[in-house]
C-alpha positions as CSV (number, residue, x, y, z in Angstrom):
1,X,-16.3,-10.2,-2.8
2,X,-17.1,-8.8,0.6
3,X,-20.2,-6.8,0.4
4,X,-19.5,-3.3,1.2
5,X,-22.0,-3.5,4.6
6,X,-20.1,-6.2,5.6
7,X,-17.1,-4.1,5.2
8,X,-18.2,-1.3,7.0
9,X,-19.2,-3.5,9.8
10,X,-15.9,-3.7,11.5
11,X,-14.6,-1.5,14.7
12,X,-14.4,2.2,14.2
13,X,-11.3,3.9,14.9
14,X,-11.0,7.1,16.9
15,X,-7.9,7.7,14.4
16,X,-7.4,7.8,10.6
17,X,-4.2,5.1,9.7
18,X,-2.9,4.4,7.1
19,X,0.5,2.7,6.2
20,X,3.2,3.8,4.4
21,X,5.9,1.0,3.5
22,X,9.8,0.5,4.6
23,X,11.9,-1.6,2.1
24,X,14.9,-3.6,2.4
25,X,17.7,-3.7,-0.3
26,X,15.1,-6.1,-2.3
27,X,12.4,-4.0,-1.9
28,X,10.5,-5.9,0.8
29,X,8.3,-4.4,2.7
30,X,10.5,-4.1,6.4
31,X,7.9,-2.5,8.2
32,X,5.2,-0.2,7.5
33,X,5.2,3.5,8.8
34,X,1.9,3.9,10.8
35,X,0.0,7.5,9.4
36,X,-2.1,8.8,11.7
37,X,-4.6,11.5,12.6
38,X,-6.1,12.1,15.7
39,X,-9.1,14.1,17.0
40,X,-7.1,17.3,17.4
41,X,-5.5,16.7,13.9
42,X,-2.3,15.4,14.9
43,X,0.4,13.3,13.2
44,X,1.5,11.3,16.2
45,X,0.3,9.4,18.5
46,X,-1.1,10.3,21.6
47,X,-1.0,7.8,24.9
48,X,-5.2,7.7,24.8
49,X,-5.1,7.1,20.9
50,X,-2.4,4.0,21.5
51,X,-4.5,2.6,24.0
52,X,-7.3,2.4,21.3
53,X,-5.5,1.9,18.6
54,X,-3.2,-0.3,19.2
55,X,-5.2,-4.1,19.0
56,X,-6.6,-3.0,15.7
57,X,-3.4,-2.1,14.5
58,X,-1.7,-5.2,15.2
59,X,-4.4,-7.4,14.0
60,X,-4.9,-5.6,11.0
61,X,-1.5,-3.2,9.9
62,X,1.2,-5.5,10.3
63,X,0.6,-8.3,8.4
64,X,2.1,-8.4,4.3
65,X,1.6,-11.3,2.0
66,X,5.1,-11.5,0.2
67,X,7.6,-14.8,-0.6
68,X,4.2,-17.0,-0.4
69,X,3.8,-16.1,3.3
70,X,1.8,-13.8,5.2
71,X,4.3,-12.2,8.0
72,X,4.3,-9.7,10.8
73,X,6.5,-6.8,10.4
74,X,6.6,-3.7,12.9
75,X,5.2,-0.3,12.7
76,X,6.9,3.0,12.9
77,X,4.6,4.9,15.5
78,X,5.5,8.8,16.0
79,X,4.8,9.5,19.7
80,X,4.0,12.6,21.6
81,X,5.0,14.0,25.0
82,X,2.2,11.8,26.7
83,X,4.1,8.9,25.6
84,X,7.7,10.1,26.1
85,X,6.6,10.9,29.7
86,X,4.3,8.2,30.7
87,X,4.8,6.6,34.0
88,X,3.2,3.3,32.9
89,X,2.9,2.3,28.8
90,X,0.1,0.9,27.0
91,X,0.1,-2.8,25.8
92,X,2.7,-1.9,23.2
93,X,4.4,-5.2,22.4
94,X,8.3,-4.0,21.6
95,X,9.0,-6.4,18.7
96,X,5.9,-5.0,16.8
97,X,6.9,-1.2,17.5
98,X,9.2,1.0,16.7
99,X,8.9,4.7,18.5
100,X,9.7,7.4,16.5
101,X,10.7,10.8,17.6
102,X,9.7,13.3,14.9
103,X,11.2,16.6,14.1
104,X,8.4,18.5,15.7
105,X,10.1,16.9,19.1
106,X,12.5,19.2,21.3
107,X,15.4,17.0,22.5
108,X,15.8,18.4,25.7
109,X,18.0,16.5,28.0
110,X,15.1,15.4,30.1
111,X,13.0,13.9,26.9
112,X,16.8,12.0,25.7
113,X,17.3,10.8,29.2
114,X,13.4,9.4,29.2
115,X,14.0,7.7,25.7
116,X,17.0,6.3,26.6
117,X,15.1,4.6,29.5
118,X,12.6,3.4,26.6
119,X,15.6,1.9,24.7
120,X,16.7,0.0,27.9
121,X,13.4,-1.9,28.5
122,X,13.8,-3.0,24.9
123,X,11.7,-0.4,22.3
124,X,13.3,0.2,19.7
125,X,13.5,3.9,19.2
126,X,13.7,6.0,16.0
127,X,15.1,9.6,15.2
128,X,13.7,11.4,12.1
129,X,14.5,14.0,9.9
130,X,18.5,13.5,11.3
131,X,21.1,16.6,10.5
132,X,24.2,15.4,10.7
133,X,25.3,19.2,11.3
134,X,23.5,19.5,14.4
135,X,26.1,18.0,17.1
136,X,23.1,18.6,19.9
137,X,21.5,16.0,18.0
138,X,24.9,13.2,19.1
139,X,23.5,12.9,22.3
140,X,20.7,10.6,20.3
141,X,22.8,8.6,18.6
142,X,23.7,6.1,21.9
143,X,19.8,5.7,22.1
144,X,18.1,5.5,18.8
145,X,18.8,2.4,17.3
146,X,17.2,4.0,13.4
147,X,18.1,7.1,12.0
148,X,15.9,8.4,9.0
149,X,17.8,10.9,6.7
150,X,15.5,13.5,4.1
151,X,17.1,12.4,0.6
152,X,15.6,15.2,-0.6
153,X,17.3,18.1,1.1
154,X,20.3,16.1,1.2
155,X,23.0,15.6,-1.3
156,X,25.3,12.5,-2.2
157,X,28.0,13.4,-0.2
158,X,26.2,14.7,2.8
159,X,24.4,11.5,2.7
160,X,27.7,9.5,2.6
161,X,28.9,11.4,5.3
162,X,25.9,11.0,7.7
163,X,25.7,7.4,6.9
164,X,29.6,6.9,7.9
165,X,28.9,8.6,11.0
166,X,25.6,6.9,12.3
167,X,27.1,3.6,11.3
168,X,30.3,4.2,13.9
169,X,27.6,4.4,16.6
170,X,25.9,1.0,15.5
171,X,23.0,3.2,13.9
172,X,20.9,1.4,11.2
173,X,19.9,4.1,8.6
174,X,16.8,4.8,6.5
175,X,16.5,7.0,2.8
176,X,13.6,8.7,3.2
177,X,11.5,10.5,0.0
178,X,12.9,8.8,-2.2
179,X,11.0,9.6,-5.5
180,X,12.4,7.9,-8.4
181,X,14.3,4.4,-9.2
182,X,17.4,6.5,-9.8
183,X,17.6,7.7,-6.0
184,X,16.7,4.5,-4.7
185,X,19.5,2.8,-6.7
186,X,22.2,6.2,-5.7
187,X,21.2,5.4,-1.8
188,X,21.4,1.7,-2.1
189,X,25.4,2.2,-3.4
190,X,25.6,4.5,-0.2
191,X,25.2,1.6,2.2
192,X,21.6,2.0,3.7
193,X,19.6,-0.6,6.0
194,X,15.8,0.7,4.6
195,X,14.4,2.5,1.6
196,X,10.9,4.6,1.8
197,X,9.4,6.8,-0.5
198,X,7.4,6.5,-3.9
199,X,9.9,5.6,-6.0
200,X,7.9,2.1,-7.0
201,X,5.2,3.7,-8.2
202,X,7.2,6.2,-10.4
203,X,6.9,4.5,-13.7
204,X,10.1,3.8,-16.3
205,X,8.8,4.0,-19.4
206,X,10.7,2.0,-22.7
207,X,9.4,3.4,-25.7
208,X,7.4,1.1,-27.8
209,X,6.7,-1.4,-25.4
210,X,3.7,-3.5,-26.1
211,X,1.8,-6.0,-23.6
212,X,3.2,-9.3,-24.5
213,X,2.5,-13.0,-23.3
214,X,-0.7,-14.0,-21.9
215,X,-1.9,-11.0,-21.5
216,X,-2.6,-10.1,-24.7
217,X,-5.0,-13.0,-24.5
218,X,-5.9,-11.0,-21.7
219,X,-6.3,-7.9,-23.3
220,X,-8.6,-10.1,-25.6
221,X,-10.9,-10.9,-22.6
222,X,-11.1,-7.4,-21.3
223,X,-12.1,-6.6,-24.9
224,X,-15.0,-8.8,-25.1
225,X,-16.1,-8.2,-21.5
226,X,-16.7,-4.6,-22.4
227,X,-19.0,-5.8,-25.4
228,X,-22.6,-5.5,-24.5
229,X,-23.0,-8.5,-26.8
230,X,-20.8,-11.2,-25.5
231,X,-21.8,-14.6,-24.4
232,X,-20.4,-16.4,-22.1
233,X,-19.5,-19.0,-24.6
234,X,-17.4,-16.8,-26.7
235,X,-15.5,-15.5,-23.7
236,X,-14.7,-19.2,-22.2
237,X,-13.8,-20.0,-26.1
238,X,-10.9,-17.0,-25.8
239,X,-9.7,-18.3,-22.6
240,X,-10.0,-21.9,-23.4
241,X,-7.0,-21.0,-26.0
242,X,-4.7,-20.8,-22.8
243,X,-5.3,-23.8,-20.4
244,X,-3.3,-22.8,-17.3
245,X,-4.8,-19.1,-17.8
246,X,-8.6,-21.1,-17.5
247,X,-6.9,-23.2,-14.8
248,X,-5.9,-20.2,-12.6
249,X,-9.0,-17.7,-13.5
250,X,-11.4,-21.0,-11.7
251,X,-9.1,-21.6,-8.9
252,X,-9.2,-17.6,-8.2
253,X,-12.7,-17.6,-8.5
254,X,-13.3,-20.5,-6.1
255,X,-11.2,-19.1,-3.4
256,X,-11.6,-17.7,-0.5
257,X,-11.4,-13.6,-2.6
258,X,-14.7,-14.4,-4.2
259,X,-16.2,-16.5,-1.0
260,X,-18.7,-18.9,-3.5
261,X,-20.7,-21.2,-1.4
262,X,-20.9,-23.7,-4.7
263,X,-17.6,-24.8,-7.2
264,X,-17.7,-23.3,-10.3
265,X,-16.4,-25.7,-13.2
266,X,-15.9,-23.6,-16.4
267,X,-15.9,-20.3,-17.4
268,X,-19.2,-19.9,-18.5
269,X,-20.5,-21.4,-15.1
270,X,-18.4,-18.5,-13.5
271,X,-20.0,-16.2,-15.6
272,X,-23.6,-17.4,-15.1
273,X,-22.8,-17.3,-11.3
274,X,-20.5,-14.2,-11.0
275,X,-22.0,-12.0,-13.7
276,X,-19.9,-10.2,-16.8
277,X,-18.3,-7.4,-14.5
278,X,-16.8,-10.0,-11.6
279,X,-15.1,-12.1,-14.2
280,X,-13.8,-8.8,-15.2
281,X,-12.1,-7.4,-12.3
282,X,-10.2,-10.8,-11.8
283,X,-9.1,-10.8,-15.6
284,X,-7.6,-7.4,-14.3
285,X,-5.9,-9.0,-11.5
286,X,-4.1,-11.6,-13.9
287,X,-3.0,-8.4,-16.1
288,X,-1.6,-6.7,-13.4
289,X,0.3,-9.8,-11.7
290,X,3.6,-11.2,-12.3
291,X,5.8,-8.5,-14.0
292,X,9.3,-9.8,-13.8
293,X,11.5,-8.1,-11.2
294,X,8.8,-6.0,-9.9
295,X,8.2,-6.0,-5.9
296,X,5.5,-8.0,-4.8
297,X,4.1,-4.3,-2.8
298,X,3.3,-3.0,-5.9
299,X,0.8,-5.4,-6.9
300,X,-0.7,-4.8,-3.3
301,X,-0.7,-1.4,-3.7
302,X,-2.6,-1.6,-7.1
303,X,-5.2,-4.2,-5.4
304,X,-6.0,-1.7,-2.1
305,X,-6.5,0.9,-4.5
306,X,-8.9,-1.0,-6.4
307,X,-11.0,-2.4,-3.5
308,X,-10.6,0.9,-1.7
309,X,-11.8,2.9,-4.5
310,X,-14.7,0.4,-5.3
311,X,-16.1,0.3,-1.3
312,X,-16.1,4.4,-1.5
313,X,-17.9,4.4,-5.0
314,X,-20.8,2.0,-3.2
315,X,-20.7,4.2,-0.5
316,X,-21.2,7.3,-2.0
317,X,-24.2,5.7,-4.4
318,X,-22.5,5.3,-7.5
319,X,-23.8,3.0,-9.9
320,X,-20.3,2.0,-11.7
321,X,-18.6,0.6,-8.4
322,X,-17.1,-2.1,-10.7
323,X,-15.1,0.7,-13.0
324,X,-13.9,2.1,-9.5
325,X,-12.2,-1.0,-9.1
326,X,-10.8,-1.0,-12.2
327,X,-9.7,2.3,-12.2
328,X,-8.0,1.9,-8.9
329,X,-6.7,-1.6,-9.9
330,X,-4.5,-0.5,-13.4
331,X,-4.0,3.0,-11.8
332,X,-0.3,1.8,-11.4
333,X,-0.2,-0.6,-14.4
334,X,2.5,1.9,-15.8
335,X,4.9,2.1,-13.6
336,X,4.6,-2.4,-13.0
337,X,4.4,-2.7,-17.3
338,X,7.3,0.2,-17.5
339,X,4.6,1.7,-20.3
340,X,3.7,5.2,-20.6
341,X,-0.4,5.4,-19.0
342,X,-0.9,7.2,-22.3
343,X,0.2,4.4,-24.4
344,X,-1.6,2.0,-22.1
345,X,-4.6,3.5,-22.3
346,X,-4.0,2.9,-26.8
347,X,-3.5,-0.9,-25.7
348,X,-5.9,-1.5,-22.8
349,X,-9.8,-2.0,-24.2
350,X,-11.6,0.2,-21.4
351,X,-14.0,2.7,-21.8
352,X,-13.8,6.4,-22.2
353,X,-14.5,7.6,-18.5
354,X,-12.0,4.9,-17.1
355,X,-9.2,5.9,-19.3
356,X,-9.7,9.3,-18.9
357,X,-9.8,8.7,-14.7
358,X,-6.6,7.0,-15.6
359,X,-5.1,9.9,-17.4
360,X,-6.3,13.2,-15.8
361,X,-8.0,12.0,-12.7
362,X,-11.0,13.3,-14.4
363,X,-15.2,12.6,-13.1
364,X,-16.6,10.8,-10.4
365,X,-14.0,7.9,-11.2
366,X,-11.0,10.1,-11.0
367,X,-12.4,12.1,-7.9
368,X,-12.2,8.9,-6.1
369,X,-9.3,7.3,-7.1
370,X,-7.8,10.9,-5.8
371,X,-9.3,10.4,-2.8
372,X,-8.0,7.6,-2.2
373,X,-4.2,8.8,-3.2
374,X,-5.0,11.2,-0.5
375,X,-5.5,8.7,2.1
376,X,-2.7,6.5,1.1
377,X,-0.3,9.7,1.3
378,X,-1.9,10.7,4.8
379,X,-3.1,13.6,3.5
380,X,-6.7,13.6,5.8
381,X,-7.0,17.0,6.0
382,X,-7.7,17.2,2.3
383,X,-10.7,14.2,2.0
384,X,-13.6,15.4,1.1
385,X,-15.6,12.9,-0.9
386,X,-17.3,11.4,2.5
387,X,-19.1,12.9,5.3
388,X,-17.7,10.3,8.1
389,X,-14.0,10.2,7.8
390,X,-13.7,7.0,10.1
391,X,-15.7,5.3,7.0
392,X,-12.4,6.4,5.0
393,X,-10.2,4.4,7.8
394,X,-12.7,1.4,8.2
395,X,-13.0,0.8,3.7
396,X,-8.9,1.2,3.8
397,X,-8.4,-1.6,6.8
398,X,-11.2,-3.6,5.0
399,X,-9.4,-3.0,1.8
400,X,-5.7,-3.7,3.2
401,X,-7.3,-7.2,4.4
402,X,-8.6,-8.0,1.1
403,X,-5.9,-7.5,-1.3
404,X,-3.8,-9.5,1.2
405,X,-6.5,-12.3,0.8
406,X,-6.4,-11.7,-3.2
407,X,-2.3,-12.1,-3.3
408,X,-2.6,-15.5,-1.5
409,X,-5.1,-16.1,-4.4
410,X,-3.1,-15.2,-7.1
411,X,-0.3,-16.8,-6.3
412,X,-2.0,-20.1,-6.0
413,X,-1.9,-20.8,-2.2
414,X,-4.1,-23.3,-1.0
């Protein structure tokens, strides 16, 4: 695991970023939308923030681990007036960009003519927040090549009818705010190109599900790791009872998401080397891995929360770092086990303040986990934990990095 100084090493940012995730019809990520706040607060970029932004970004924000490779996808970037009317554009390579106009933009003539010259030189160009109603809005649809439509001011039918319309111009459309499974499945029947919203995280629960498989050998581990008493005998002695489960927990431990300079050979060795709490977090990662037909951005989801929350614990002082992790890793592990938290927290052996950061967001645990929720969401305006908000954008890009490593990890890639 990265040391936390290490982590707060890298370049700072003059911006706060985070990314927000487009899905295809499978629920891969697409492209990620690029959140953003600059010095003077606002959501899009400016030309001096793209300038300084833009090499950490692409070496950083648009890269995803998913099908067993790591692959570049673009960014949705929402661009000011500075951008619109630039004579000459930063280094802003086209395939890795797509330029959206937000709904805060007045289409003038002037600004449709200077987008349309964008779109000529090859950007890609997106409209947001698309009212099908508003015909002064047409004169867009011969230049943006994406259209994003709010799902939730918008019924079925008006949907249907703005998707029929764009798609007679050669638009490719995007479901915005989608919030539950049931939406995403309605607007996937309607024909769209992209899916974005929270609906992945909004759990499904079947009543009386219990873990099952493996991982109540798991759930067996976890137990034993939370005993004060146990010995590093008695925990390789549960695990030994699954052979590929011992198999995978090495290999994960002697890859490059633990960073060992020595092999370790058995469980106990891991133990002696790694201490109770490591061993731990990867028996988390196993629990949380490998739900079937569950998107491979959930689990990466669940693992930035878990670093994320765990880098902001160290920094702020606190001495349980490791149930930060924790509580960021499983802080999803309903919606990916389709089990109520509630009931989870009847199944999973953690203690008392975990669970209850897990069900109410309650102490220091819960403060940061909401913290980071905040920062996923974009909400910037609203952190408060940390004194330095570029610390918040430098342990998220250090995070995003690592839970990439750790799916590479997980899935066995060498």
């Amino acid at each position: 695991m990265t040391p936390v100084g290490q982590a707060m090493s890298d370049d700072t940012l003059d911006v706060l970023l985070a990314c927000r995730p487009v899905y295809t019809r499978n629920q891969d990520v697409a492209a990620f939308e690029l959140l953003l706040q600059g010095e003077r607060g606002n959501k899009s970029a400016t030309l001096k923030e793209l300038e300084t932004s833009s090499p950490i970004i692409l070496g950083n924000y648009n890269q995803v681990y998913q099908q067993g490779k790591t692959k570049r996808v673009p960014g949705f970037l929402k661009i000011t007036d500075d951008v619109i009317f630039a004579t000459v554009l930063p280094d802003l390579p086209q395939k890795h960009y797509i330029l959206e106009v937000g709904d805060d933009v007045l289409l003038t003539s002037e600004r449709v003519e200077r987008l349309r010259d964008m779109a000529k030189r090859g950007y890609r160009i997106a409209l947001s927040s698309y009212d099908p109603e508003d015909t002064e809005l047409d004169a867009m649809l011969d230049v943006a090549h994406i259209v994003k439509l709010d799902t939730r001011t918008m019924n079925d039918d008006q949907l249907r009818a703005a998707v029929n319309k764009l798609r007679a111009h050669g638009v490719e459309t995007l479901a915005d705010n989608l919030d539950t499974k049931a939406r995403f499945t309605a607007c996937l029947e309607l024909g769209f190109t992209y899916y974005q919203g929270d609906f992945l995280s909004a759990p499904e629960p079947v009543k009386g599900k219990k873990i099952s498989g493996n991982k109540v050998l798991l759930l067996e581990l976890l137990s034993e790791l939370q005993n004060p008493a146990a010995s590093p005998l008695k925990l390789e002695e549960i695990a030994l009872r699954d052979a590929k489960l011992t198999y995978r927990i090495l290999k994960l431990v002697n890859s490059a998401a633990v960073s060992l300079h020595r092999e370790v050979n058995s469980i106990s060795h891991a133990i002696g080397l790694l201490g109770m709490k490591e061993i731990q977090r990867w028996a988390s990662l196993f629990l949380i891995e490998g739900e079937r037909g569950k998107p491979e951005e959930l689990t990466r989801k669940m693992l930035v929360r878990g670093r994320m929350c765990e880098v902001l614990a160290e920094v702020c002082g606190n001495r349980n770092a490791s149930d930060s992790f924790i509580v960021g890793l499983l802080s999803l592990l309903d919606a990916i086990m389709d089990i109520s938290m509630a009931e989870l927290m009847q199944q999973v052996p953690l203690n008392q303040d975990v669970k209850n950061a897990l069900l109410t967001r309650a102490g220091d645990l819960g403060q940061i986990l909401n913290e980071v929720e905040l920062y996923e969401n974009g909400a910037f305006s609203q952190l408060k934990l940390v004194g330095s908000l570029p610390i918040y954008e430098t342990a998220y890009r250090h995070s995003v990095a690592w839970a990439r490593q750790a799916q590479q990890a997980l899935t066995g890639e060498d």
